[in-house]
C-alpha positions in Angstrom: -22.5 36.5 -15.1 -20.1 37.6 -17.6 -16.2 37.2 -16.9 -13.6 39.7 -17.8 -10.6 37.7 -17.2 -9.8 34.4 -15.5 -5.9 33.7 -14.5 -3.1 31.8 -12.5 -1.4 34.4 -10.0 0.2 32.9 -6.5 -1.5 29.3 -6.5 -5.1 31.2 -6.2 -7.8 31.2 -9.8 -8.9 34.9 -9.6 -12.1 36.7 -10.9 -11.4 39.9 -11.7 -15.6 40.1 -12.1 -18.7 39.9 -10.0 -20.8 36.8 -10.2 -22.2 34.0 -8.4 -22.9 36.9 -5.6 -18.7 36.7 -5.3 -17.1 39.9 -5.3 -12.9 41.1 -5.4 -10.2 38.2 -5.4 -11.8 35.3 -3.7 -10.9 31.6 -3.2 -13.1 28.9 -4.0 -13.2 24.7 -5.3 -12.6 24.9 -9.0 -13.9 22.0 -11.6 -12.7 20.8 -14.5 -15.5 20.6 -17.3 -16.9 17.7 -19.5 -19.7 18.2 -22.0 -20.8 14.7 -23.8 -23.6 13.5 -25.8 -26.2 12.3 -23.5 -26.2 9.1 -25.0 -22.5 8.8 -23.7 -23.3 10.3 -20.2 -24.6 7.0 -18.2 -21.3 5.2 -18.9 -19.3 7.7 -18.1 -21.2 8.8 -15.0 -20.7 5.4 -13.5 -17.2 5.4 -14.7 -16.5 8.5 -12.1 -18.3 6.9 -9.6 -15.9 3.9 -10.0 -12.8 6.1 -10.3 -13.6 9.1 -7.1 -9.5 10.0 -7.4 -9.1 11.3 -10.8 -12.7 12.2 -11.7 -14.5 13.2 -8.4 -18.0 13.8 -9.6 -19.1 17.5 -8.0 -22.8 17.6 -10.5 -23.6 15.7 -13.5 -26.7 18.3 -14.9 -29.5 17.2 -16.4 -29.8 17.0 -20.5 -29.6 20.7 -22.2 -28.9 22.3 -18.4 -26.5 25.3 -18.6 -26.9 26.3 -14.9 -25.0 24.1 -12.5 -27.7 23.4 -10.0 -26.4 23.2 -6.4 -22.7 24.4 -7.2 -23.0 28.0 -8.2 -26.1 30.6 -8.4 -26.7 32.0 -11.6 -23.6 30.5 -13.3 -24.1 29.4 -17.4 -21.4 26.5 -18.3 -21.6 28.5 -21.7 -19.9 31.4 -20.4 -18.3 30.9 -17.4 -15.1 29.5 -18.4 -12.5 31.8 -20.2 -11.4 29.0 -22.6 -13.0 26.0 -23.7 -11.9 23.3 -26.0 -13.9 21.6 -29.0 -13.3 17.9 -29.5 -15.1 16.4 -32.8 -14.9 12.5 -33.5 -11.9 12.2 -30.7 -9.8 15.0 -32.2 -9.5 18.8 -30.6 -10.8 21.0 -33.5 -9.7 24.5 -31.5 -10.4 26.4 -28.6 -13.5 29.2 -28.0 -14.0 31.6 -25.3 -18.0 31.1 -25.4 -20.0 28.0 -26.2 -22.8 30.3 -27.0 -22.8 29.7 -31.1 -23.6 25.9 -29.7 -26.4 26.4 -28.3 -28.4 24.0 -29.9 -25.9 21.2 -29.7 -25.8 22.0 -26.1 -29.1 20.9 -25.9 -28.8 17.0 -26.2 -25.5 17.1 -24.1 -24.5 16.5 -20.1 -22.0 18.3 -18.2 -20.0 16.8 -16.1 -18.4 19.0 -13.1 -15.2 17.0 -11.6 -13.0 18.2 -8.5 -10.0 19.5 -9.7 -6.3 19.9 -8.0 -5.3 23.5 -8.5 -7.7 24.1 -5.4 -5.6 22.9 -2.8 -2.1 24.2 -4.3 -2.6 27.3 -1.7 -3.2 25.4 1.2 -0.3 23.7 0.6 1.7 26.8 0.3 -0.1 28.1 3.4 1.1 24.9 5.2 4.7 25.7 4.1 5.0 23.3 1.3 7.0 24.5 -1.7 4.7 24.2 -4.8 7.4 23.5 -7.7 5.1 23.9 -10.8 3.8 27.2 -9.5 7.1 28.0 -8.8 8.5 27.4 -12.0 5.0 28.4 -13.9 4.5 24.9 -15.0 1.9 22.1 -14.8 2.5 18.0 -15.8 0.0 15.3 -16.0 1.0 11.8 -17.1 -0.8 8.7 -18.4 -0.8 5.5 -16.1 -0.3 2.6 -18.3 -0.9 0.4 -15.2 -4.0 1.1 -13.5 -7.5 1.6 -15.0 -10.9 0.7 -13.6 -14.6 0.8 -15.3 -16.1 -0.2 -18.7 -14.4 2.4 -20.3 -10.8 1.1 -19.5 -8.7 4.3 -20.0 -5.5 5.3 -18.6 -6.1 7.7 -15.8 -4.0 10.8 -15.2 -1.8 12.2 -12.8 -0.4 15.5 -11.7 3.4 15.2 -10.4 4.4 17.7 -7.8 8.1 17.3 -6.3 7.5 17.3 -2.6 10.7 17.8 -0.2 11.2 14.5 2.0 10.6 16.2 5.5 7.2 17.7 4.4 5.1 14.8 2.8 3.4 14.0 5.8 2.1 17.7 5.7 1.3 17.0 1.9 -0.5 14.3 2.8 -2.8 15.9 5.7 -3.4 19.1 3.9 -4.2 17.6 0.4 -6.6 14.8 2.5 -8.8 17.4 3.4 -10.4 18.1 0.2 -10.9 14.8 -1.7 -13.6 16.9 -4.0 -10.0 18.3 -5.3 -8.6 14.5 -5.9 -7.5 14.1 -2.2 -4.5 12.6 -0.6 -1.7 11.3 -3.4 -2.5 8.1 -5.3 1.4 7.2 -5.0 4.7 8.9 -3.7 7.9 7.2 -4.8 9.6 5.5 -8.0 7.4 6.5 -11.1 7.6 3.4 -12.5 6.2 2.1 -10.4 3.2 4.1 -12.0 4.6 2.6 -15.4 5.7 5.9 -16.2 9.5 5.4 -17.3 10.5 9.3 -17.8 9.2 12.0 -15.9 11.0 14.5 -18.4 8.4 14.0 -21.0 4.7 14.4 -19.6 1.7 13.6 -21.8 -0.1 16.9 -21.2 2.1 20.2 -20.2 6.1 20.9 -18.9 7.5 18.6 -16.8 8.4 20.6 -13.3 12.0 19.9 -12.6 12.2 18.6 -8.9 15.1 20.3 -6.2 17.7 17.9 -4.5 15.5 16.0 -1.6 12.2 16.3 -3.2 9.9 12.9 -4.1 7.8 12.6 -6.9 4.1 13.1 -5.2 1.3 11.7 -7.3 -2.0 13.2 -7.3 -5.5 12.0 -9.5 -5.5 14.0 -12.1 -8.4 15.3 -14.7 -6.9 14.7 -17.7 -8.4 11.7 -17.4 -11.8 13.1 -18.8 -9.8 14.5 -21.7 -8.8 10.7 -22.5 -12.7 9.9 -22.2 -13.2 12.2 -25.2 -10.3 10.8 -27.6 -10.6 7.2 -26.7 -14.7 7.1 -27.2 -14.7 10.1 -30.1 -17.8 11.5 -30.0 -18.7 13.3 -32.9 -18.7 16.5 -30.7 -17.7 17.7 -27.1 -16.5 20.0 -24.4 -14.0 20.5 -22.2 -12.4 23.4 -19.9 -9.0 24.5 -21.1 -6.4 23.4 -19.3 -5.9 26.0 -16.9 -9.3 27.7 -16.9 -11.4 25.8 -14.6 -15.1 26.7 -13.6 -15.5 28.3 -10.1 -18.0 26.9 -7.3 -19.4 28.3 -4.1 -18.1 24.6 -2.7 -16.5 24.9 0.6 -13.9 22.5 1.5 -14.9 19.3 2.7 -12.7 16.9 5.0 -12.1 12.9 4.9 -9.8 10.6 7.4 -6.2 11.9 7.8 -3.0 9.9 8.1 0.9 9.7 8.0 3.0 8.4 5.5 5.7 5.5 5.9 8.8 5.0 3.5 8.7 1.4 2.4 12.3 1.3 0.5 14.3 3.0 -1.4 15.2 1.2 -4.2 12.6 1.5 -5.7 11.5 4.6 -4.0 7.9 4.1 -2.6 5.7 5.0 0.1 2.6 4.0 1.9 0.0 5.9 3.5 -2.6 4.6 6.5 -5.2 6.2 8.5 -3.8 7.1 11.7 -6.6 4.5 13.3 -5.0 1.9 11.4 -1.6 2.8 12.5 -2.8 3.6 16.6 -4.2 -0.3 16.5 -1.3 -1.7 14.8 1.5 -0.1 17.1 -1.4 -1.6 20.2 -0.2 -5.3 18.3 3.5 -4.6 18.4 3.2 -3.7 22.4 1.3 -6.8 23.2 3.3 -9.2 21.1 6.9 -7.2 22.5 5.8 -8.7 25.8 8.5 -10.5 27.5 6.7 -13.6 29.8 9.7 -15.8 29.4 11.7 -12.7 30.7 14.5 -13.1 28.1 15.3 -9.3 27.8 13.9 -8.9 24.6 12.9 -5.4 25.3 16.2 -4.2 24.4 16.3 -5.2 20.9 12.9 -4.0 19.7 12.7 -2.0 17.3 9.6 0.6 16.7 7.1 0.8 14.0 9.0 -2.9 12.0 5.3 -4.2 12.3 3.8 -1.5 10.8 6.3 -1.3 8.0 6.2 -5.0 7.3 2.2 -4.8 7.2 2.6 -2.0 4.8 5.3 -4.2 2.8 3.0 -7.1 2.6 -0.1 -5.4 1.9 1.5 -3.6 -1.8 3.2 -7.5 -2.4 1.8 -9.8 -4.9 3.7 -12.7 -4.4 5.0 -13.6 -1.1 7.5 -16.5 -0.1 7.9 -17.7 3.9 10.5 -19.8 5.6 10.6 -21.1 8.7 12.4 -24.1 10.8 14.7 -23.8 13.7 16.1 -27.7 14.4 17.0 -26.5 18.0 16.7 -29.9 19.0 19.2 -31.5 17.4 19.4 -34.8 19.4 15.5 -35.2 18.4 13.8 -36.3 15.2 12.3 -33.9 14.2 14.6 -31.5 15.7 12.3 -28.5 14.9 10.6 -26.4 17.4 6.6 -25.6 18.0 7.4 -21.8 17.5 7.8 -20.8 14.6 5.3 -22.4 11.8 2.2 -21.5 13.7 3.3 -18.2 13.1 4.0 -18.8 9.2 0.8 -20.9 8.6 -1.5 -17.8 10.1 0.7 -15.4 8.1 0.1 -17.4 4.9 -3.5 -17.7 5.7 -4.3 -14.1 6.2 -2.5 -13.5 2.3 -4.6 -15.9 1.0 -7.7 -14.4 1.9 -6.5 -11.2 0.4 -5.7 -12.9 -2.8 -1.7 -13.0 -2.9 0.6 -15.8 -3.8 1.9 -17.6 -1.0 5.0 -20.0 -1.5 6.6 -21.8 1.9 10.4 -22.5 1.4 11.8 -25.4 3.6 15.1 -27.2 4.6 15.2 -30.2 2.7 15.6 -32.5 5.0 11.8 -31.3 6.8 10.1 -31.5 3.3 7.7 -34.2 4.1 7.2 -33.2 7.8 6.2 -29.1 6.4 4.2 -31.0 3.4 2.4 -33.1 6.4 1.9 -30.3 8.3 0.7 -28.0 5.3 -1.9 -30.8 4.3 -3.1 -31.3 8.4 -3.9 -27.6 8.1 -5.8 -27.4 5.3 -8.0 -30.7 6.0 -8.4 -29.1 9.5 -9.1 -25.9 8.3 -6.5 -24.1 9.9 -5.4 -23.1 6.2 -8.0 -22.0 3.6 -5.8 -23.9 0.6 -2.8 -25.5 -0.1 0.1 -23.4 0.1 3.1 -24.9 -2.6 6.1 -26.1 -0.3 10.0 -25.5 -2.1 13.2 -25.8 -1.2 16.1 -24.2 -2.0 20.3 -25.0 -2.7 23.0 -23.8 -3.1 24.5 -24.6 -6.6 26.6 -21.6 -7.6 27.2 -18.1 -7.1 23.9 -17.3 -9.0 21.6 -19.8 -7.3 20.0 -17.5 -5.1 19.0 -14.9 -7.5 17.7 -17.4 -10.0 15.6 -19.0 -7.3 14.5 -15.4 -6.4 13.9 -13.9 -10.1 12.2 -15.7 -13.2 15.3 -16.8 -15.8 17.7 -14.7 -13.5 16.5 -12.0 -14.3 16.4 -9.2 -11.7 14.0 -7.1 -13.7 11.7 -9.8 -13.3 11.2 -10.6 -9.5 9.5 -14.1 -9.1 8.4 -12.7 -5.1 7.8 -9.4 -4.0 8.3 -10.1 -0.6 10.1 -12.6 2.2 9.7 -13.6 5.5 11.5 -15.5 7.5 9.5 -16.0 11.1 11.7 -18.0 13.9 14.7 -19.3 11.3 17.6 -20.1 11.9 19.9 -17.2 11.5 23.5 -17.4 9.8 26.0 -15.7 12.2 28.7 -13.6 11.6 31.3 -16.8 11.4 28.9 -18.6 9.3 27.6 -21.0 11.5 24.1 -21.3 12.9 23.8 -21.6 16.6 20.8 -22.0 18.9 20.1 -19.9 22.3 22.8 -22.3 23.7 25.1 -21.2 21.4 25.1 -25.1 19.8 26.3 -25.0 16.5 23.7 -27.0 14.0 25.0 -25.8 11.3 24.4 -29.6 9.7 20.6 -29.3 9.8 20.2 -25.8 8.1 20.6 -24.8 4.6 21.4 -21.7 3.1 18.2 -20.1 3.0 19.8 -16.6 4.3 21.4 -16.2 0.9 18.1 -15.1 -0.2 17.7 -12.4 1.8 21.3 -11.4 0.9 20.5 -11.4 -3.0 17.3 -9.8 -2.1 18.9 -6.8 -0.6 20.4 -6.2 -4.8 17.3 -7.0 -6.5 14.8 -4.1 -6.9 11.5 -4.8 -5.9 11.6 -7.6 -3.1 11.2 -6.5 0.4 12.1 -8.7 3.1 10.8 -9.0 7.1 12.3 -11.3 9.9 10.7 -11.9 12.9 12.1 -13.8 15.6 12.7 -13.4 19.9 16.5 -14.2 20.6 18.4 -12.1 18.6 19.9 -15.5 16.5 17.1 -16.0 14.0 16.9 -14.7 10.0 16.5 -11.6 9.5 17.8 -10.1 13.3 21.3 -9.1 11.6 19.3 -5.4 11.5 20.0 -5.1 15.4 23.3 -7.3 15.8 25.1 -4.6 17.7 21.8 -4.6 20.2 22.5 -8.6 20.3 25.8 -8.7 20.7 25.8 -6.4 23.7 22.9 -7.3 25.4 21.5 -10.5 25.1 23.4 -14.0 26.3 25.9 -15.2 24.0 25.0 -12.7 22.1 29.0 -12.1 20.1 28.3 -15.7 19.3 24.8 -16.5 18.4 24.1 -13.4 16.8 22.0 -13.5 13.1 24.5 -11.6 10.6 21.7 -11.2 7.8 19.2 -8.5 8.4 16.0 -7.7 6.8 14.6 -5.1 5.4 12.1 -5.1 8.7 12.5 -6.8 11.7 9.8 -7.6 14.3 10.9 -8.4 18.0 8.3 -10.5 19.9 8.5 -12.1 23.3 7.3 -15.6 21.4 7.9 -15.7 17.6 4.7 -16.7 16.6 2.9 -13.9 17.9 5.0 -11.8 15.2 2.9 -14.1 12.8 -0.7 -13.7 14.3 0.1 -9.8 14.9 1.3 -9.6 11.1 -2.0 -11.2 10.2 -4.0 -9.2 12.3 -2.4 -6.1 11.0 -2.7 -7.4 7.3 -6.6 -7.2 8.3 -6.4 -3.9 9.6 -4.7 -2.3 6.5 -7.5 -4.2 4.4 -10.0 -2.4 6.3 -8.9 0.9 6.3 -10.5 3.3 3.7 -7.2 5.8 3.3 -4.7 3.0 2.7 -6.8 1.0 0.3 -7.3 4.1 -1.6 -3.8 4.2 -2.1 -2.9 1.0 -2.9 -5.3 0.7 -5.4 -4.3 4.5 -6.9 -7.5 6.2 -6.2 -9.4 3.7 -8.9 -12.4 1.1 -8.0 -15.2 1.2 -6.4 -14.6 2.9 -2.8 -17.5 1.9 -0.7 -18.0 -1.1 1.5 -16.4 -4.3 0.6 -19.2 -7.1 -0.5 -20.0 -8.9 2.5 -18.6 -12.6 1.0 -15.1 -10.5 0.7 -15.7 -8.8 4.5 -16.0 -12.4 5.6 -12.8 -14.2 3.7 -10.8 -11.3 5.6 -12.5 -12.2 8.5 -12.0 -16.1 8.4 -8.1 -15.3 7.5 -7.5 -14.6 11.0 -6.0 -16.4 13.3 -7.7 -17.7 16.4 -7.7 -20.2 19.2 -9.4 -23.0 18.2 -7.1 -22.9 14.8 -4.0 -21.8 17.0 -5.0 -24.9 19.3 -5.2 -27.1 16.5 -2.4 -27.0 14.6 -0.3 -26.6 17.8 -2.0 -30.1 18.9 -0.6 -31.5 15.0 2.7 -30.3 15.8 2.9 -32.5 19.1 1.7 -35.1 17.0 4.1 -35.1 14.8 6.9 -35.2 17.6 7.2 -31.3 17.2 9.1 -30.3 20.6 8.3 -26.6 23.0 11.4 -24.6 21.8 12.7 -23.9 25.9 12.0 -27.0 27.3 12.0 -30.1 24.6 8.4 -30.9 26.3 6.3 -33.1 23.5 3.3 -30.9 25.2 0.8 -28.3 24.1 3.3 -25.5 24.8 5.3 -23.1 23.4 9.0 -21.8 24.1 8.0 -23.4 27.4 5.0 -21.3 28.2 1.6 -23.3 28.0 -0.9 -22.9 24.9 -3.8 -22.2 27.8 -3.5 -19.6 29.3 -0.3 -18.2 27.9 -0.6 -17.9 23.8 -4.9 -18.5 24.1 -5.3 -15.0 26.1 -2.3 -13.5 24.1 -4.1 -14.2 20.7 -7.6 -13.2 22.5 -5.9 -9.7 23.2 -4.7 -9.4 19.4 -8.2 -9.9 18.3 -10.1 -7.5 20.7 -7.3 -4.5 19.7 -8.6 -5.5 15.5 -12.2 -6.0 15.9 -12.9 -2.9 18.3 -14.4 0.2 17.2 
């Protein structure tokens, strides 16, 4: 098979030739082309299999083989690109139409076929999505100085296509469909987030210019193979010229679809989940919206802020939690029994995923959180200690120096907050339980962090409480104020960036956990969290089970609901010193609750 001519024309590579039994202008899976020494071709084989988003492996041949076994009949890798470029000791010497005068050298050498991107462009043109660089006759890949995976350590590549807002969900579902062509987008959002500070000035090609209300959409990209040759410099290799790919007889294959979620704006970024993960986790928002103590919380829940928060959480590094509502202020401890259940199963579910956890506390219920922290570990409630701060305020830059190493904004110390059943600051700066008693006198200023939060790029914040009046409600005032009792007094004035309604606030925390497990599981958002790099098969079993052991569950919730009495902890509704919570008993009330919770993330 001899071609004639190999072009670009409407998002479609056409032959303009007969071969591979293909006749006329046909559409097929292209790959990019890698020819290296053969002593080179075991590292870098298991360095695509460690790294399916950028370099999806379609054929490694055998030494000296020109045909491409089960891709394409009769095909010669020596002739059946129109352009191919020569690489000697890392550097490209030039570029030849035929590989024929290396025939010889051809003979200790691999080739490696890799999925490549340009073979979905017309599906997503067929689905209505504008492709800019075909548009505007340009391509872009860029170097990730942030992610890299494998021996070889090399910055993997990435196309940028300018997607319009309203049509990345289609992006996503067409572009999942093939992941032999690099798949679903390895990020969406803020490109430095990628560490790539300026899209203007790509590594390889034109930088396409984006149209008012497009995103920068990141797809794998195989450049990355190109980098394999100049960072290893092999004395002499191959590759397709950018542009002239090889052509297969592949037919599209398909993998798990799903939608994808705006996180924030500033910085832009986006998640993406299977639409299993998502169906289970909107089942744990219904159950824990349930209103048993009939307080009419139905009318200030708001859809989907579990989901977001889990999404929040599961990109965060570093998260800090507060909790403490002194509702009982004639009582020592004045604190309530909902609230740091919630927080502790929270923090233990980060933990097993390997985040930073840091509980920040009122000073004046330092020792009882530190008793309560250490009761939970001993009892194995919690899988470690968690570190227990406090925080003051000192001076118009407290909060942000508390929030930011040095002060500095650039420099986030957290990625994340979460307040769960906290005292909320209302609009006249007072703090007022259900009751609308002020107690003021027992809180401190913990709400000016998610204030300076709300400036500083980077740190996402989630509330989650059942009244209307705790940290982080100030999302759905208006909703309080107008609906629920008291509500133009009591009201939380601060929101958050997500705020999760529940008819009892701990069940926000086990739900979060349990939705934190659900994300960890799932195969579509893992690949994009971790970019499309690592190993993408089953999780070792020792990792499986940390996840698993993060959960919450009865005999843990029971527990450390039992140390709370102890330590004079009182039900929330009642003042009872008893194994209840908000006034509803532990058995059946919260046992079945969590049981529920665990059944909707452990079915099939």
């Amino acid at each position: 098979a001899i071609p004639v001519g190999c072009f670009q024309q409407g998002n479609y590579l056409h032959r303009t030739f007969h071969t591979h039994n293909k006749v006329g202008q046909l559409r097929f899976q292209q790959a990019n082309v890698l020819l290296l020494p053969s002593a080179l071709a075991k590292d870098f084989e298991a360095f695509c299999r460690n790294n399916t988003a950028p370099l999806p492996l379609l054929y490694v041949s055998k030494t000296g083989e020109a045909s491409s076994g089960p891709l394409a009949q009769n095909a010669d890798i020596r002739t059946d690109i129109s352009q191919y470029c020569v690489y000697e000791h890392g550097r490209m010497l030039k570029t030849v139409s035929s590989l024929k005068e290396y025939s010889n050298c051809l003979k200790d050498m691999v080739c490696f076929y890799l999925g490549c991107s340009f073979g979905f462009e017309g599906k997503l043109k067929e689905a209505g999505v504008p492709v800019r660089n075909v548009e505007q006759q340009k391509t872009s890949a860029y170097l990730s100085v942030l992610f890299a995976s494998g021996n070889l350590s090399l910055p993997p590549g990435g196309h940028m296509r300018p997607v319009p807002t309203e049509m990345l969900d289609t992006a996503v579902e067409v572009t999942h469909l093939n992941p032999l062509a690099h798949g679903a987008p390895v990020h969406i959002g803020d490109p430095a987030l990628l560490g790539i500070q300026d899209l203007s000035r790509p590594e390889y090609g034109d930088a396409v210019d984006p149209q008012p209300g497009d995103v920068p959409v990141f797809w794998a990209c195989g450049v990355t193979s190109m980098e394999a040759v100049l960072s290893t410099k092999p004395a002499l290799a191959f590759s397709h010229s950018p542009g002239c790919m090889f052509l297969t007889d592949l037919p599209d294959s398909s993998s798990p679809v799903g939608p994808s979620f705006r996180l924030s704006q500033h910085p832009l970024l986006y998640s993406l989940a299977s639409k299993r993960a998502v169906h289970k986790i909107r089942e744990l928002e219904k159950i824990v919206a349930e209103d048993p103590g009939n307080r009419g919380i139905s009318a200030i829940v708001l859809q989907d802020e579990l989901l977001l928060s889990c999404l929040a959480l599961s990109h965060a590094s570093s998260v800090a939690i507060t909790t403490g509502f002194p509702t009982h202020y004639m009582h020592n401890p004045p604190d309530e029994t909902d609230g740091p259940p919630g927080a502790v199963a929270m923090a233990n579910m980060l933990l097993s995923l390997g985040k930073q956890v840091t509980m920040v506390s009122d000073r004046r219920g330092l020792q009882l959180n530190q008793d309560l922290i250490d009761e939970a570990v001993t009892s194995g409630v919690l899988s470690a200690p968690v570190p227990l701060v406090t925080f003051e305020d000192n001076g118009p830059d407290s909060a942000v120096r508390f929030l930011c190493h040095d002060g500095d904004i650039s420099k986030p110390r957290y990625d994340h907050l979460v307040a769960i059943e906290r005292s909320g600051r209302a609009a006249d700066g007072n703090y007022y339980n259900m009751r609308g008693i002020n107690i003021k006198h027992l809180v401190d200023p913990i709400d000016d962090l998610f204030v300076a939060a709300k400036e500083i790029p980077g740190i996402s914040t989630t509330g989650i409480g059942d009244g209307g009046n705790e940290l982080g409600m100030g999302k759905m005032k208006e909703r309080v104020k107008s609906l629920m009792p008291k509500g133009d007094l009591i009201a939380c004035d601060v929101p958050a960036d997500y705020a999760i309604t529940c008819g009892v606030s701990n069940w926000g925390g086990y739900a979060v956990a349990c939705g934190l497990f659900l994300l960890q599981n799932c195969p579509s958002h893992q690949r994009y969290l971790k970019k499309g790099l690592g190993l993408n098969g089953t999780a070792p079993p020792e990792e499986s089970q940390r996840w698993t052991s993060g959960l919450p569950s009865v005999d843990k919730e029971e527990s450390f609901l039992s140390t709370l009495v102890r330590f004079g902890v009182r039900s929330g509704k009642t003042g009872n010193l008893a194994m209840e919570v908000d006034g509803l008993t532990f058995h059946p009330t919260h046992s079945e609750l969590i049981a529920r919770l665990l059944k909707v993330t452990h079915s099939t």
